[in-house]
C-alpha positions as CSV (number, residue, x, y, z in Angstrom):
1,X,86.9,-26.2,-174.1
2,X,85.6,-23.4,-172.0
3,X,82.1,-23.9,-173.8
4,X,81.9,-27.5,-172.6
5,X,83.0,-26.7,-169.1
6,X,80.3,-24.6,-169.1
7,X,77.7,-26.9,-170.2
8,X,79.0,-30.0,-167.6
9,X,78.8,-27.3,-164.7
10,X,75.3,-26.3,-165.7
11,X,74.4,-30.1,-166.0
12,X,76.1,-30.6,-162.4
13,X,74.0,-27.8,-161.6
14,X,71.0,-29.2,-162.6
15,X,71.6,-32.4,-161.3
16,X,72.1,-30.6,-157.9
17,X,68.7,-29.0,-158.0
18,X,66.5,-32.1,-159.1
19,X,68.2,-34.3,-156.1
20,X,67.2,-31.7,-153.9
21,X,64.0,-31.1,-155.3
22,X,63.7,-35.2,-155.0
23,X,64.6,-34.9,-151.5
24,X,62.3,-32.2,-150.1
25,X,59.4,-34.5,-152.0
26,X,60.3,-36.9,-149.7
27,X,60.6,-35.3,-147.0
28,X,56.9,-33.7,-148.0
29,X,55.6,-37.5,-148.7
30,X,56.7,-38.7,-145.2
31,X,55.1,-35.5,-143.5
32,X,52.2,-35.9,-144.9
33,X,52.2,-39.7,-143.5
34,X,53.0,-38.9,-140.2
35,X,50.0,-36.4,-140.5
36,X,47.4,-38.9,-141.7
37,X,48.3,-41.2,-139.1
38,X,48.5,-38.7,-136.2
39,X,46.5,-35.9,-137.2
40,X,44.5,-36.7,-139.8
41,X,41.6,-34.2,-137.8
42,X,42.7,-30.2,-138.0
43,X,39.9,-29.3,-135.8
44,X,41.7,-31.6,-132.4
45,X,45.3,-31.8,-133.9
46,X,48.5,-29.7,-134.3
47,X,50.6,-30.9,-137.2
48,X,51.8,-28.2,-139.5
49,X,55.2,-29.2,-140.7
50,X,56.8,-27.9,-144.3
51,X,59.8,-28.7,-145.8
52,X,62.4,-26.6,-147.6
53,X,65.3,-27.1,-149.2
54,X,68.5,-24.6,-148.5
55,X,72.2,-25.5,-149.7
56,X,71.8,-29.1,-149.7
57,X,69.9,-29.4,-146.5
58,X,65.9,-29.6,-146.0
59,X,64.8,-27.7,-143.5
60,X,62.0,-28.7,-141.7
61,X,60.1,-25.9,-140.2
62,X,56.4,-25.2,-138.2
63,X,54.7,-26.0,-135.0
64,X,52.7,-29.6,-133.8
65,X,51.5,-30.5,-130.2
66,X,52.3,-33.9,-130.8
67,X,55.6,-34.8,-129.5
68,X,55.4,-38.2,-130.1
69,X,54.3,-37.1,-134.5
70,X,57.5,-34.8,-134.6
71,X,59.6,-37.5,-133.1
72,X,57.7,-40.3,-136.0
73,X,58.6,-37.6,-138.2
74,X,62.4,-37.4,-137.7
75,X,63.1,-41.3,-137.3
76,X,61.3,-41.8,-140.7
77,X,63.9,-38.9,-142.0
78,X,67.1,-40.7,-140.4
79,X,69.7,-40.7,-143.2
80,X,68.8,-38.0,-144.8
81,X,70.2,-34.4,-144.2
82,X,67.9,-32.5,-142.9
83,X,67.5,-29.8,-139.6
84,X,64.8,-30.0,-137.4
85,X,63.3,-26.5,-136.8
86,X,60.4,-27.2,-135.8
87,X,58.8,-26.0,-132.7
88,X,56.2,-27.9,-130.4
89,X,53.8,-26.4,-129.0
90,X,53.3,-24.8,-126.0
91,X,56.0,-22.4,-126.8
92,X,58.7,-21.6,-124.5
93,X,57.6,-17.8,-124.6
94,X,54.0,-19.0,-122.0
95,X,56.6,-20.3,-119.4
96,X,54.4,-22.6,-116.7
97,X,51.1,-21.2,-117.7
98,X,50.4,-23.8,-120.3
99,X,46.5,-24.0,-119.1
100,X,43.7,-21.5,-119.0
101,X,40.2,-21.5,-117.0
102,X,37.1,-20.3,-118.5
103,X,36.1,-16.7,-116.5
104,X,32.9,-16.1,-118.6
105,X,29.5,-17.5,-119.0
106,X,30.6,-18.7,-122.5
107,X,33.5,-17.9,-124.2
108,X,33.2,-17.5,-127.9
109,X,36.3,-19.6,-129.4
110,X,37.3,-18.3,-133.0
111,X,38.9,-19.7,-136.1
112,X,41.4,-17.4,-136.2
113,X,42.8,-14.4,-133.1
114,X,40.2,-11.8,-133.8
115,X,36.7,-11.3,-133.3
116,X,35.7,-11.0,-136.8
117,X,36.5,-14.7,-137.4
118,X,33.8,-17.6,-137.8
119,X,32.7,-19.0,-134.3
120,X,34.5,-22.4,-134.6
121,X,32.9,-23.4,-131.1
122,X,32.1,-22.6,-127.5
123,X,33.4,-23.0,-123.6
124,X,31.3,-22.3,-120.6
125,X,32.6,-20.9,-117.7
126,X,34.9,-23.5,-115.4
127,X,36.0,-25.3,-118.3
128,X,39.7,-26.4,-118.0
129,X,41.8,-25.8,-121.6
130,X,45.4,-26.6,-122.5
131,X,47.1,-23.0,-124.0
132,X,49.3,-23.9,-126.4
133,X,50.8,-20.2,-128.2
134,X,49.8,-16.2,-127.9
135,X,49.2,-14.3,-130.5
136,X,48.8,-10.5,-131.1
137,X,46.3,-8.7,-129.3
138,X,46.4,-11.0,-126.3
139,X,44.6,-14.1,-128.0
140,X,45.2,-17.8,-127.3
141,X,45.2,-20.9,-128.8
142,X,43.6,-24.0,-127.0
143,X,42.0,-26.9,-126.6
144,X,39.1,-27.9,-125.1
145,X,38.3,-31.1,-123.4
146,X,36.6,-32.4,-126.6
147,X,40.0,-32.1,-127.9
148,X,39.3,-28.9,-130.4
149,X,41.5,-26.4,-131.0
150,X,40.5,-22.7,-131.3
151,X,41.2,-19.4,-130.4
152,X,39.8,-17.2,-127.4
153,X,40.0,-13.7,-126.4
154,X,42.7,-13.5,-123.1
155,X,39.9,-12.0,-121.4
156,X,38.2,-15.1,-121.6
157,X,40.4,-17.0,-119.8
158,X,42.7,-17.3,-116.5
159,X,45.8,-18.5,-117.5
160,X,46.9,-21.2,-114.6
161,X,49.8,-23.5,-114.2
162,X,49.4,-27.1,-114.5
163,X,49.7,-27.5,-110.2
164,X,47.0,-24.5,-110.6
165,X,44.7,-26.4,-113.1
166,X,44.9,-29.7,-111.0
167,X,43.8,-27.9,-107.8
168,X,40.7,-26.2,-109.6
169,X,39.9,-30.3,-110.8
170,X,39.8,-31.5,-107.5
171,X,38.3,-28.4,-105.4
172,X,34.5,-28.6,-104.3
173,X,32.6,-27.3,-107.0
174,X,29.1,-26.4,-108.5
175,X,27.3,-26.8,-111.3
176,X,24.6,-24.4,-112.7
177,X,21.4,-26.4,-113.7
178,X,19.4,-23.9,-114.8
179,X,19.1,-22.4,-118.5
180,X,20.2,-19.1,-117.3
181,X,20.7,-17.3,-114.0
182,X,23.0,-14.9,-112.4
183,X,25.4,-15.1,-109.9
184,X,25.0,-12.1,-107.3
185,X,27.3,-9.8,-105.0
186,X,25.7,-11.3,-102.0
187,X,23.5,-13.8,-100.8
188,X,20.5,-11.5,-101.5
189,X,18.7,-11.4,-105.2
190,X,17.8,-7.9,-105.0
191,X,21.9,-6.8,-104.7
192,X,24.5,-6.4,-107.4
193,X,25.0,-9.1,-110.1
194,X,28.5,-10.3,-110.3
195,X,27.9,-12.2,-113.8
196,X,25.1,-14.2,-115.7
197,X,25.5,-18.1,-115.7
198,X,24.3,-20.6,-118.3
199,X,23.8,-24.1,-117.8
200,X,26.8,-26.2,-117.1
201,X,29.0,-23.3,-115.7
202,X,31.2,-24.1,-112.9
203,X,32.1,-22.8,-109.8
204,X,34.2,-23.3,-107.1
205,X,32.4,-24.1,-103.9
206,X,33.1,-21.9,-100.6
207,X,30.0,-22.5,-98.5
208,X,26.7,-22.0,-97.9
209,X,24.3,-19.5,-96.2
210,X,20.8,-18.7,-96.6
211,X,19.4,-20.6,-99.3
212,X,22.7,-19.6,-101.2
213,X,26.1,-21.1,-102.7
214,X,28.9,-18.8,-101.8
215,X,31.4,-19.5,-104.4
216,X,34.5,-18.5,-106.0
217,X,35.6,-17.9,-109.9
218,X,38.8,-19.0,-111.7
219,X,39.9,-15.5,-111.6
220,X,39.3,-14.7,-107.6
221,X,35.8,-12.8,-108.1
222,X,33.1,-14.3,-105.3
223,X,29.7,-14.5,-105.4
224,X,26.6,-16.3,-104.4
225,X,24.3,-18.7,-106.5
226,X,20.9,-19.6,-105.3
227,X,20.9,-23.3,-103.7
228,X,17.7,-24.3,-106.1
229,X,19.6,-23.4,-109.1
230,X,22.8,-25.5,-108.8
231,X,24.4,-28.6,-107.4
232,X,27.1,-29.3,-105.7
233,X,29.1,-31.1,-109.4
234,X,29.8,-35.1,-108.1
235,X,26.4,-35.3,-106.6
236,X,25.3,-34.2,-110.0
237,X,27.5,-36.2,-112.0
238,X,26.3,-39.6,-109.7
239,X,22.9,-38.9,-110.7
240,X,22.9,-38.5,-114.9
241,X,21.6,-41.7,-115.9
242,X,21.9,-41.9,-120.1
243,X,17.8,-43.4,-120.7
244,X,15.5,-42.2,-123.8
245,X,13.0,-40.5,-121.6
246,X,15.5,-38.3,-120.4
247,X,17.4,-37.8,-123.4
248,X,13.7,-36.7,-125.0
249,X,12.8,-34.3,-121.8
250,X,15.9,-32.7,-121.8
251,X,16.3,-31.6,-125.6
252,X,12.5,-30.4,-125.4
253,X,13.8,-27.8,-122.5
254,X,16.2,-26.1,-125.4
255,X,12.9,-25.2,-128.5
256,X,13.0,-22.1,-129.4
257,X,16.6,-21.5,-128.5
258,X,18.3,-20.1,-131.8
259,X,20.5,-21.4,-133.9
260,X,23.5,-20.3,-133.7
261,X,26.8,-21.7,-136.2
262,X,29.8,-22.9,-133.4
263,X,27.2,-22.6,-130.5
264,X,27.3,-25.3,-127.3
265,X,25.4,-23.3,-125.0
266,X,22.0,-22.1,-123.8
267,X,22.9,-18.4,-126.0
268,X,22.6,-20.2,-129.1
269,X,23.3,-23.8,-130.4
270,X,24.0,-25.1,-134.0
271,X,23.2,-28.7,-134.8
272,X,26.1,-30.9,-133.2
273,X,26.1,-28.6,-130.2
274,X,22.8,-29.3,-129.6
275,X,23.1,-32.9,-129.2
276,X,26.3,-32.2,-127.3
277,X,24.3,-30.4,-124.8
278,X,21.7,-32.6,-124.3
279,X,23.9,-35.8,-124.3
280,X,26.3,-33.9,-121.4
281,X,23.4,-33.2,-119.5
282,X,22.2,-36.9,-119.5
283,X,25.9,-37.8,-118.6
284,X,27.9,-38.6,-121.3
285,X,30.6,-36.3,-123.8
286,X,29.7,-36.2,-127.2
287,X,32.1,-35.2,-129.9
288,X,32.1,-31.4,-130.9
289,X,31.1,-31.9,-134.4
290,X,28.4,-33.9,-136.2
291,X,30.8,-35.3,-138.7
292,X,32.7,-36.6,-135.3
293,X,29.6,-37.8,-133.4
294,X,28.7,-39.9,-136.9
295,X,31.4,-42.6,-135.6
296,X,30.1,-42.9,-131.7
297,X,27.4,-45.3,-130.9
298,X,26.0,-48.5,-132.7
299,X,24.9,-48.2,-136.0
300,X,20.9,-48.6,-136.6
301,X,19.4,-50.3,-139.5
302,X,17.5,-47.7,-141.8
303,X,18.5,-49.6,-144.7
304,X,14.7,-50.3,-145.5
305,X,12.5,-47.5,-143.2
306,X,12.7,-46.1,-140.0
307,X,10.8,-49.2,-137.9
308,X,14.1,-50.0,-136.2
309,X,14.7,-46.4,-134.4
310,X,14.1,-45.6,-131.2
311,X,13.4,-42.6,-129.1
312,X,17.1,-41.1,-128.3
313,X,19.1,-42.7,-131.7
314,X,21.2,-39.7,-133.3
315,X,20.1,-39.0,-137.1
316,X,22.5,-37.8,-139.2
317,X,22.3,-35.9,-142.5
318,X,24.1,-34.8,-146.1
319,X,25.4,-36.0,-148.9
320,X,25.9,-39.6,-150.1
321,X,29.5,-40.9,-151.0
322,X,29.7,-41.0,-154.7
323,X,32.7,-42.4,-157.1
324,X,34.0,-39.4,-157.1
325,X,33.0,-37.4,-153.9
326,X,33.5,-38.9,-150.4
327,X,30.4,-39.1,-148.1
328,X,29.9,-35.8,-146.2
329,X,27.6,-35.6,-142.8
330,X,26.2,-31.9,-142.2
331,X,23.3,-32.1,-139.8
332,X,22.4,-34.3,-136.6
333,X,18.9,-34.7,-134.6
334,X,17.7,-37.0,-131.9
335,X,14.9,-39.3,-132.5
336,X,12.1,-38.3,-130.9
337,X,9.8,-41.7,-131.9
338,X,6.3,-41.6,-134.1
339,X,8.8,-40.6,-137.2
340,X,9.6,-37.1,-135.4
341,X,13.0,-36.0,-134.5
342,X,14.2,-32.5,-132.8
343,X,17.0,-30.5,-134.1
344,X,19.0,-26.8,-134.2
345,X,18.0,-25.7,-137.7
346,X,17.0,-21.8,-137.4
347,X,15.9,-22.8,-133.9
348,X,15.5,-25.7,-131.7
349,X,12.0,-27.2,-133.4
350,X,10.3,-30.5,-134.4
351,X,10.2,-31.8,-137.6
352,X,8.9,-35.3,-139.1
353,X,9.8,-37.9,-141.6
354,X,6.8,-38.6,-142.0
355,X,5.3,-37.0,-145.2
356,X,1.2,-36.4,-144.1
357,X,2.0,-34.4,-140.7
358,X,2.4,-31.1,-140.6
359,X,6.2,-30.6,-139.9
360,X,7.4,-32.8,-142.4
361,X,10.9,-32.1,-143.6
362,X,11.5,-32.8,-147.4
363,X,14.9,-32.0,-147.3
364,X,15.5,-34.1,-144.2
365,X,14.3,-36.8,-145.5
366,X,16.1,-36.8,-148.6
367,X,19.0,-36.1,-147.2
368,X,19.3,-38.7,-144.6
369,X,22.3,-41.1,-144.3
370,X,22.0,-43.3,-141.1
371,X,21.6,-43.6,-137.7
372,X,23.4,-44.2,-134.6
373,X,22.4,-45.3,-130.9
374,X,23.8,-44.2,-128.4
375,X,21.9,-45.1,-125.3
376,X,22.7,-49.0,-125.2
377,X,26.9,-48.1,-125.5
378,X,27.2,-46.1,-122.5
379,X,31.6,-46.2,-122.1
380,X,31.7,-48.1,-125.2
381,X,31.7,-47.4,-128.7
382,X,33.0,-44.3,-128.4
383,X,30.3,-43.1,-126.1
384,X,32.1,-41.6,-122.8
385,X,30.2,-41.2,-119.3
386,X,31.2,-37.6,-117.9
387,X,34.2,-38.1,-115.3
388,X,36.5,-35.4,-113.9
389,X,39.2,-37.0,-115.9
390,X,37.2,-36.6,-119.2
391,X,35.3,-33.4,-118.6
392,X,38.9,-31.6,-117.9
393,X,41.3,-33.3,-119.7
């Protein structure tokens, strides 16, 4: 008798465990729903949710800045038992300061809270960012305008509120137009430097004296930028116009300029971040990456040759879909016309398609999966004309 009370208590056991193991699959299926649906994109999303099972219950813990996910999440759950643990993000712990400004010329944004991580990207000084947690060591996780999420040194930043982040959006500003330049103590070159500047840093606007902008920082810091180096930013912004010619002169100003993996700026670019750069300073935001900036723009017929491109069209590059691999874009260039194109690969340089000149690139060539134009779907087809709304987020 005791023998098979034994065995109908362990089979009651068992039963136990397998519905709950049936549950937390579940559960884990309709996570990983809600995730495809609203983050289906690590790099710009938030949405790292597990599941586990205690005494019955499936406990749903981790972090998401998608209010609207986590709430998809728990209605899809509704009749089951499960507690909601999980936190959204910004955390209680940052109180009001849920936005940072960019301090430095470029901040490097990392993969992970430390230094030693892979450069996942870049922000350039004036730069507005959501904050969403600290970590050890006084290190942040943001996003940028383009919507990527990263890590950055506190150092790099001035936390603000969101009152503190509107009023920087709307002050005066400038814009640096030069590659590089410095921003000094005084209006005087020969005096102190204050900091270097890169093109597309931002400043706030204080006045002006003597062939100089006096400006401000996020942080307080003021300085003086030299009138013929800058522009006051909505006078610059009104006169981008998004044309091949310019497109072409401006990515010639960057040859030579090193490549550098997660770079945006004029310290180093990698592929995507060159074509980011050139297409902001034409007028327009570009995706960060080029496996983002693969779905902006109209599509170009290269089905046959290249006749169809024109000077400005992005080309993208890497590996074919296949039955069993999905297709996977690892390199962009701009069309340059004649069957040339420039591009960040080692440095800003020229290559051709065109197998009798020079600079032809085999492995371009071969490696070539389509191309997109981008000048003929300015604020449509995913191709956004810079505003303050879109530039700050």
């Amino acid at each position: 008798m005791k023998r098979i009370c034994g065995i109908s208590l362990l089979l009651i056991a068992i039963q136990i465990m397998t519905t709950a193991q049936t549950h937390v699959q579940l559960v884990e299926e309709k996570i990983n729903a809600v995730k495809d649906e609203f983050a289906p994109d690590k790099r710009t999303a938030i949405f790292n949710i597990q599941a586990e099972e205690q005494t019955g219950t499936v406990i749903l813990t981790g972090e998401t800045n998608l209010p609207d996910a986590k709430q998809k999440l728990l209605k899809e759950l509704l009749g089951l038992s499960t507690k909601d643990e999980i936190n959204v993000l910004p955390g209680d712990s940052l109180g009001e300061k849920t936005y940072g400004i960019v301090t430095i010329s470029v901040a490097n944004l990392r993969t992970k809270p430390e230094h030693a991580a892979e450069l996942a990207t870049q922000a350039l000084l004036g730069m507005v960012v959501k904050v969403y947690k600290k970590s050890y060591d006084d290190w942040y996780l943001i996003q940028t305008p383009d919507s990527y999420i990263s890590w950055v040194d506190g150092d790099g930043i001035q936390r603000v509120t969101q009152e503190e982040a509107e009023s920087w959006k709307k002050a005066d500003k400038i814009i640096y137009t030069q590659s590089f330049g410095t921003a000094y103590e005084s209006a005087d070159d020969k005096k102190g430097v204050v900091s270097d500047l890169v093109f597309g840093a931002l400043l706030r606007l204080t006045g002006e004296t003597n062939g100089f902008y006096s400006v401000s920082f996020p942080d307080g810091r003021n300085a003086f930028v030299k009138k013929t180096e800058a522009d006051n930013f909505l006078h610059w912004m009104s006169e981008r116009k998004l044309s091949a010619d310019n497109v072409h002169s401006t990515a010639k100003k960057f040859l030579g300029i090193p490549y550098l993996w997660g770079g945006t700026s004029v310290k180093g670019l990698d592929c995507s971040g060159f074509t980011k750069t050139v297409f902001f300073a034409n007028g327009v935001i570009l995706p960060r990456d080029a496996s983002q900036q693969v779905f902006v723009g109209e599509k170009v017929d290269t089905e046959n040759d290249f006749s169809q491109l024109k000077p400005g069209d992005l080309l993208f590059f890497g590996t074919r879909a296949t039955s069993t691999k999905k297709e996977r874009i690892t390199h962009v260039a701009i069309y340059l016309g004649d069957y040339e194109f420039i591009h960040a690969s080692g440095r800003v340089r020229i290559n051709s398609l065109n197998k009798n000149r020079s600079n032809f690139s085999k492995h371009r060539l071969t490696t070539f999966i389509r191309a997109k134009r981008l000048i003929t779907s300015l604020n449509q087809n995913g191709v956004q004309a810079i505003d303050l709304n879109n530039y700050y987020k």
